[in-house]
N, C-alpha and C positions, 0 to 999 in steps of 0.2 A: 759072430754077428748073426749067424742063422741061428744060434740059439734062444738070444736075444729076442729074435721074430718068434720063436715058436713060444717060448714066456710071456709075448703081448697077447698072439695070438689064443693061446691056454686061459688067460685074462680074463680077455674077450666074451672066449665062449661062456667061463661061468658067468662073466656080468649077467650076459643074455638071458642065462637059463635061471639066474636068478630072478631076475628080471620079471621073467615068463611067468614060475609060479608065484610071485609076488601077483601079477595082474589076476591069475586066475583064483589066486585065496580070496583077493580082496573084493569078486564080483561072488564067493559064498554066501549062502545065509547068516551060516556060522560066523562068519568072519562079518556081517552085518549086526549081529545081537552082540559080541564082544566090542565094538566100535559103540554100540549105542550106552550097552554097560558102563562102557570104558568115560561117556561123558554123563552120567547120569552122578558119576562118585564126584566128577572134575567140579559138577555144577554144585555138591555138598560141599566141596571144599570151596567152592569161590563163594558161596552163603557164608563162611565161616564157622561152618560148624565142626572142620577139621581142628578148631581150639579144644572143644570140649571133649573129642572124642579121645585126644594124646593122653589129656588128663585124667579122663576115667577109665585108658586101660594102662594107667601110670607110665605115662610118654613124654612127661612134660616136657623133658631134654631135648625132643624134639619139636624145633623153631618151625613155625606157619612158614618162613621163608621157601625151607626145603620142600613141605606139603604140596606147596603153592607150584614151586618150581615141577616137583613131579607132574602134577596135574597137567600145566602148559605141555611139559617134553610129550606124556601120555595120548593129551589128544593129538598133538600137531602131528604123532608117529601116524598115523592113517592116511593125514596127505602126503606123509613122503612115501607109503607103503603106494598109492595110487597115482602118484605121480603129476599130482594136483598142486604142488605149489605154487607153480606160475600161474595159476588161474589165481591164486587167493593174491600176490604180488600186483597182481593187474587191479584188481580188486581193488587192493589199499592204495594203488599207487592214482586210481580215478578219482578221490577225494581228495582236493585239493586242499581244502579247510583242515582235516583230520591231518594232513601230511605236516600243514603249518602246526598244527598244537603240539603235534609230536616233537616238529624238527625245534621249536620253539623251548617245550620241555628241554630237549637234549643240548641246546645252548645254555639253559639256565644253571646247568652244571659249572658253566664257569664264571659265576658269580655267586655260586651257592657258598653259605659258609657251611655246610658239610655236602661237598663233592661227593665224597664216596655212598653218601644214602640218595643222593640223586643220582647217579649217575645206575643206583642198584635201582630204584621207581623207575627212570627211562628205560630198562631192559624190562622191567616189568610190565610196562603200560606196552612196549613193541610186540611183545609176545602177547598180552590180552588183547591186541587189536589181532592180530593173525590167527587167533584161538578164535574172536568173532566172524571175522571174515572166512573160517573152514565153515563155521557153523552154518551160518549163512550162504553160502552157497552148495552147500551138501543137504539141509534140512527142509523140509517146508516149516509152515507154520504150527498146522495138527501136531507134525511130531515131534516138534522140539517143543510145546507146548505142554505133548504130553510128558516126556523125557523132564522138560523143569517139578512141573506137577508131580512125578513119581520120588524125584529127589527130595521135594519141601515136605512133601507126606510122610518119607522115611525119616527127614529131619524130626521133624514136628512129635513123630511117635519115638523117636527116642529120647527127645527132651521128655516129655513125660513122664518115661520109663525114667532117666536118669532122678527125677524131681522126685520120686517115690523111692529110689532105692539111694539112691547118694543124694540127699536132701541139698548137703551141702555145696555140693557143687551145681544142682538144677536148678535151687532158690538164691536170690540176692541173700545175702546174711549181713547186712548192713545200710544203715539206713540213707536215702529217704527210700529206699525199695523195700527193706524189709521183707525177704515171702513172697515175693512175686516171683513167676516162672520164668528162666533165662535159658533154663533145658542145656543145651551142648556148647551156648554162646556164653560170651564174654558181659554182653546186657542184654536187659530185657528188649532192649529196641532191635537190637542187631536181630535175637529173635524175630519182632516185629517185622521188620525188612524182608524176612525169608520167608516168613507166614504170611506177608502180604501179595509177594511175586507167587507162591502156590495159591493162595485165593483168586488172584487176577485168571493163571492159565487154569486151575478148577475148575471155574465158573465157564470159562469158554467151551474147555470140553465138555460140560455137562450141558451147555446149549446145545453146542454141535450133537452131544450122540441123543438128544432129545428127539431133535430135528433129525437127526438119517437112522432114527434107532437102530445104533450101536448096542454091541453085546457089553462093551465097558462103562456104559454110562452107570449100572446101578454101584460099581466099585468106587467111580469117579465122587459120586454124590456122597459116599460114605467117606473117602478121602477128603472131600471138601470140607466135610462137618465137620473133620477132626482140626485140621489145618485154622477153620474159623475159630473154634473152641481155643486154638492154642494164641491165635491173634487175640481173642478176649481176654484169656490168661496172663499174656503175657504185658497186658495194660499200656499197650504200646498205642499214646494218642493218635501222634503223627501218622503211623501207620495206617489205626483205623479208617482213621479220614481218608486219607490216599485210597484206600481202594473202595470207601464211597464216591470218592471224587471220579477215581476213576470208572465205575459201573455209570455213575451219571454222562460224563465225558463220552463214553461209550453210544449209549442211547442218543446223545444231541449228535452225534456222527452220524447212527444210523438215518437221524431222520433227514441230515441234509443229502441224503444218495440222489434225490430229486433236485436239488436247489441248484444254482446256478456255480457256476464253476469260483467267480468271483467269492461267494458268501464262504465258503469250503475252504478256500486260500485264506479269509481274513480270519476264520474261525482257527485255521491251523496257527495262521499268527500269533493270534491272543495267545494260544495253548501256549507258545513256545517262551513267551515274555512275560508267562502268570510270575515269576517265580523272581525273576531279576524285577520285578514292579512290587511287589508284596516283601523282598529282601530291602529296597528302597525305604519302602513305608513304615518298614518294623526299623529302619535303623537311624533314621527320622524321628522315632516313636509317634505319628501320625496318627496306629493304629493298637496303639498298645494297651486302649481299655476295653480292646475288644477279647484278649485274650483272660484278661480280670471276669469278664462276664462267663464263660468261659471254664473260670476254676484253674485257671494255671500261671497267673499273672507271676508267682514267684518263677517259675520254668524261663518264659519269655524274659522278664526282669533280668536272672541269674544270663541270658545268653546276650542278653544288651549290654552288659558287664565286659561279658567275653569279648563281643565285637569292638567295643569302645578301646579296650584295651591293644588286639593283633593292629588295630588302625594306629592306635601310640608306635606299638613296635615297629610295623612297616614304615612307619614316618614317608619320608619323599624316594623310597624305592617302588610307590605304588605303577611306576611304568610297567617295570621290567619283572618285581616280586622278588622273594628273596631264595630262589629257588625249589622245582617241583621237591613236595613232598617231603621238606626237609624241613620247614616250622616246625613240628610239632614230633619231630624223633626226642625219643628219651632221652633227658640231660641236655638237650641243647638249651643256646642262652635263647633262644626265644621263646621256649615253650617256661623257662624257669622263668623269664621276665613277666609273660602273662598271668603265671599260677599264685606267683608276689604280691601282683595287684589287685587280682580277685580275691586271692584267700584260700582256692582250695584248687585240687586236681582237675587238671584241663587236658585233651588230649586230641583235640579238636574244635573245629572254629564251629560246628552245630550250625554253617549252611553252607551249600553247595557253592553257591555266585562267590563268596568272601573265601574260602578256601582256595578258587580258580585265582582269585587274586592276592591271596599270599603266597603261593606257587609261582605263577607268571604273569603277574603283573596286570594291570587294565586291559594290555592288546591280548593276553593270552582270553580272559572275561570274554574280546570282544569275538574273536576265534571261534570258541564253544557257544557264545552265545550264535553267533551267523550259524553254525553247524547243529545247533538243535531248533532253530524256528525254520534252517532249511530242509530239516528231517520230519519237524512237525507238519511244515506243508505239503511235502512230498507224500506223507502218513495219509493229510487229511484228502488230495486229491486222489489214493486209493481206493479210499472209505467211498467218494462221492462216486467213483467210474464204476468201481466192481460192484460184484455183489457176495453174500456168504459171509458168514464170521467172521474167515481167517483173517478176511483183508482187515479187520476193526482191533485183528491184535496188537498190530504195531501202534495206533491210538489208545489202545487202554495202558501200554508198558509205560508210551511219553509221560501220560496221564499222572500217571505211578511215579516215575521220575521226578516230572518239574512238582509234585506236591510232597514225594520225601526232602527233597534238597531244600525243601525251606526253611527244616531246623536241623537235617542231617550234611553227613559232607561227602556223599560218594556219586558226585557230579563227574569229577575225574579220577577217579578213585581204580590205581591199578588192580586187578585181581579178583572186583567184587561183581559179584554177579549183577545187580541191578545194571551195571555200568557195561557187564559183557552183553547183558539182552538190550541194551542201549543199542550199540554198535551193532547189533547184530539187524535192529529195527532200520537203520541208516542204512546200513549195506541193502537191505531189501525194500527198501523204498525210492532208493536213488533211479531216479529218471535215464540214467547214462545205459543202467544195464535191464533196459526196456521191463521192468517190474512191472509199474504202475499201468492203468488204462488197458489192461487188457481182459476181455471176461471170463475170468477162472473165480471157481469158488473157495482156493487156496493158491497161495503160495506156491512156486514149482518147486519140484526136487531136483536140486541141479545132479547133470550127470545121469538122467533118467532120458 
């Protein structure tokens, strides 16, 4: 028995001393630039550009699953190295709405007709909200702004490079793309997506070091050019827009910092409802000669097809959905029912609102809808109390958000970056953990 004690005891003490230097690495420098490192690769992989890079250094064997999954284990090791998980637990567990999409998602598993691809998205989507919620309460706005920015510019420069030296993999070779730039990604849009979130925090840092002249702003401005050069390239409409919509979005924020708290709330409103009202109206066709003026009337046409059709296959499971993230896996019968009807390759419903609801159904819609126009309000009374840039980040990302999700689908989208700086924009604006209404000209550093 007394040896028994001296084995606990032995235990014990290395736990401690583990322990010990565990706290004193994690308050290094050193051990601060390897943490930042360590999420700057997580944030190239949640863009997707960990597809292109397997393939061009002959990896194809290796499945985004695994990528993905490293990325999660990778960052989440920091708050267990700091001993921070209970703080990010507390975190997710104050969003009562995000708890409901999740716990909602992880029921759908038992109605899903493939279980096992839901039930692999439910792990997926738990681990990208706890990958948000470290971010978020370890980062301010500058630095994870700058950390996304350094990721999209080393994306952006390698599609490039690849587009010049392996044609074949950095160009569509097939039409209607034909020659257009897709660089590391799987399309040109997906590009567009990651060239759009490096233009949105680009653009912020080169105001910000304009304004406090920064020794990075003249690197910042040359990384933006390229980043924008690659969003032209890569002729990604949707995109475009979005991050006019969003620079304009921006500016109407700034200018209500004066207005009455009322105009700010109804303004965050619209923000959050642009997208489930304009998904109405395209499905409607209300507004569909507006996209013929436009030049794109076959794109929108070709996705009124698509919509027409996931509504056939969902028939009267639009409550409940036919489980997260399992329409549209390879070979299943609902993604082979819609590609029948259409006539060619489908792999998604091409908008955010219609995909939340062939996953989970109208109450899952109604869910993320309550939790993005309560984020958007929360964004917009930031914008109105503080002052400084930072606070106008989390409005330009909404911004960015509700205007890709109108012909793209990563509204709930495990793993994708737009969706992790979503959450991460919710977690920092939430009224509960006293963000808003205070005068800082950033974002805090938790832990500081």
């Amino acid at each position: 028995m007394v040896r028994s004690n001296e084995e606990i005891d032995t235990r014990q003490t290395r736990t401690k001393l583990l322990t010990t230097v565990l706290q004193r690495a994690s308050t290094a420098k050193w051990f601060a630039a390897i943490e930042m490192a360590v999420v700057l690769l997580a944030f190239f992989v949640f863009s997707k550009a960990d597809v292109g890079i397997v393939d061009l250094v002959g990896m194809s064997w290796l499945e985004r699953r695994w990528t993905l999954l490293g990325a999660y284990a990778l960052v989440l090791v920091f708050p267990v190295i700091r001993g921070t998980l209970a703080d990010i637990v507390r975190l997710v567990a104050s969003d009562t709405l995000l708890l409901g999409i999740s716990g909602l998602a992880a029921l759908s598993t038992l109605w899903s007709p493939l279980p096992t691809a839901t039930f692999g998205a439910v792990v997926s989507l738990a681990l990208t909200i706890a990958v948000a919620a470290y971010l978020a309460a370890r980062f301010d706005a500058r630095t994870l702004a700058a950390l996304l920015f350094a990721a999209m510019v080393m994306a952006a420069a390698l599609s490039v490079l690849t587009a010049f030296i392996q044609p074949e993999l950095g160009l569509h070779d097939s039409p209607p793309h034909l020659g257009t730039l897709r660089g590391l990604y799987v399309h040109k849009n997906t590009l567009g997506q990651a060239a759009a979130i490096g233009a949105i925090s680009g653009v912020f840092l080169v105001l910000d070091g304009l304004a406090h002249r920064r020794w990075g702003t003249v690197p910042a401005i040359f990384g933006l050019a390229l980043v924008i050069a690659v969003l032209w390239m890569a002729d990604s409409r949707t995109s475009q827009m979005s991050v006019v919509v969003s620079l304009v979005v921006m500016s109407g924020f700034n200018l209500l910092r004066r207005a009455p708290d009322r105009l700010a709330d109804g303004a965050g409103v619209v923000l959050g409802t642009t997208t489930l009202s304009m998904t109405g109206l395209l499905v409607t066709g209300l507004i569909a000669p507006i996209p013929s003026l436009l030049g794109r009337s076959r794109t929108i046409f070709a996705r009124l097809e698509i919509w027409s059709a996931v509504f056939d296959v969902l028939d009267k499971q639009y409550w409940l959905g036919l489980g997260f993230e399992s329409f549209w896996v390879e070979g299943s019968p609902t993604r082979q029912t819609v590609e029948a009807t259409v006539g060619w390759a489908v792999s998604y419903a091409h908008n955010g609102y219609i995909e939340t609801v062939l996953g989970i159904g109208l109450i899952g819609l109604f869910l993320f809808s309550a939790h993005l126009i309560k984020t958007c309000v929360a964004s917009a009374r930031l914008a109105q109390r503080t002052q400084g840039l930072a606070t106008l980040v989390p409005i330009m990302i909404l911004a960015l958000v509700v205007m890709v999700n109108l012909s793209e689908s990563i509204l709930l989208a495990p793993g994708l970056l737009l969706f992790v700086t979503y959450l991460v924009c919710s977690f920092w604006t939430d009224p509960k953990h006293g963000r808003y209404g205070q005068p800082r000209a950033a974002l805090p550093l938790a832990g500081n």
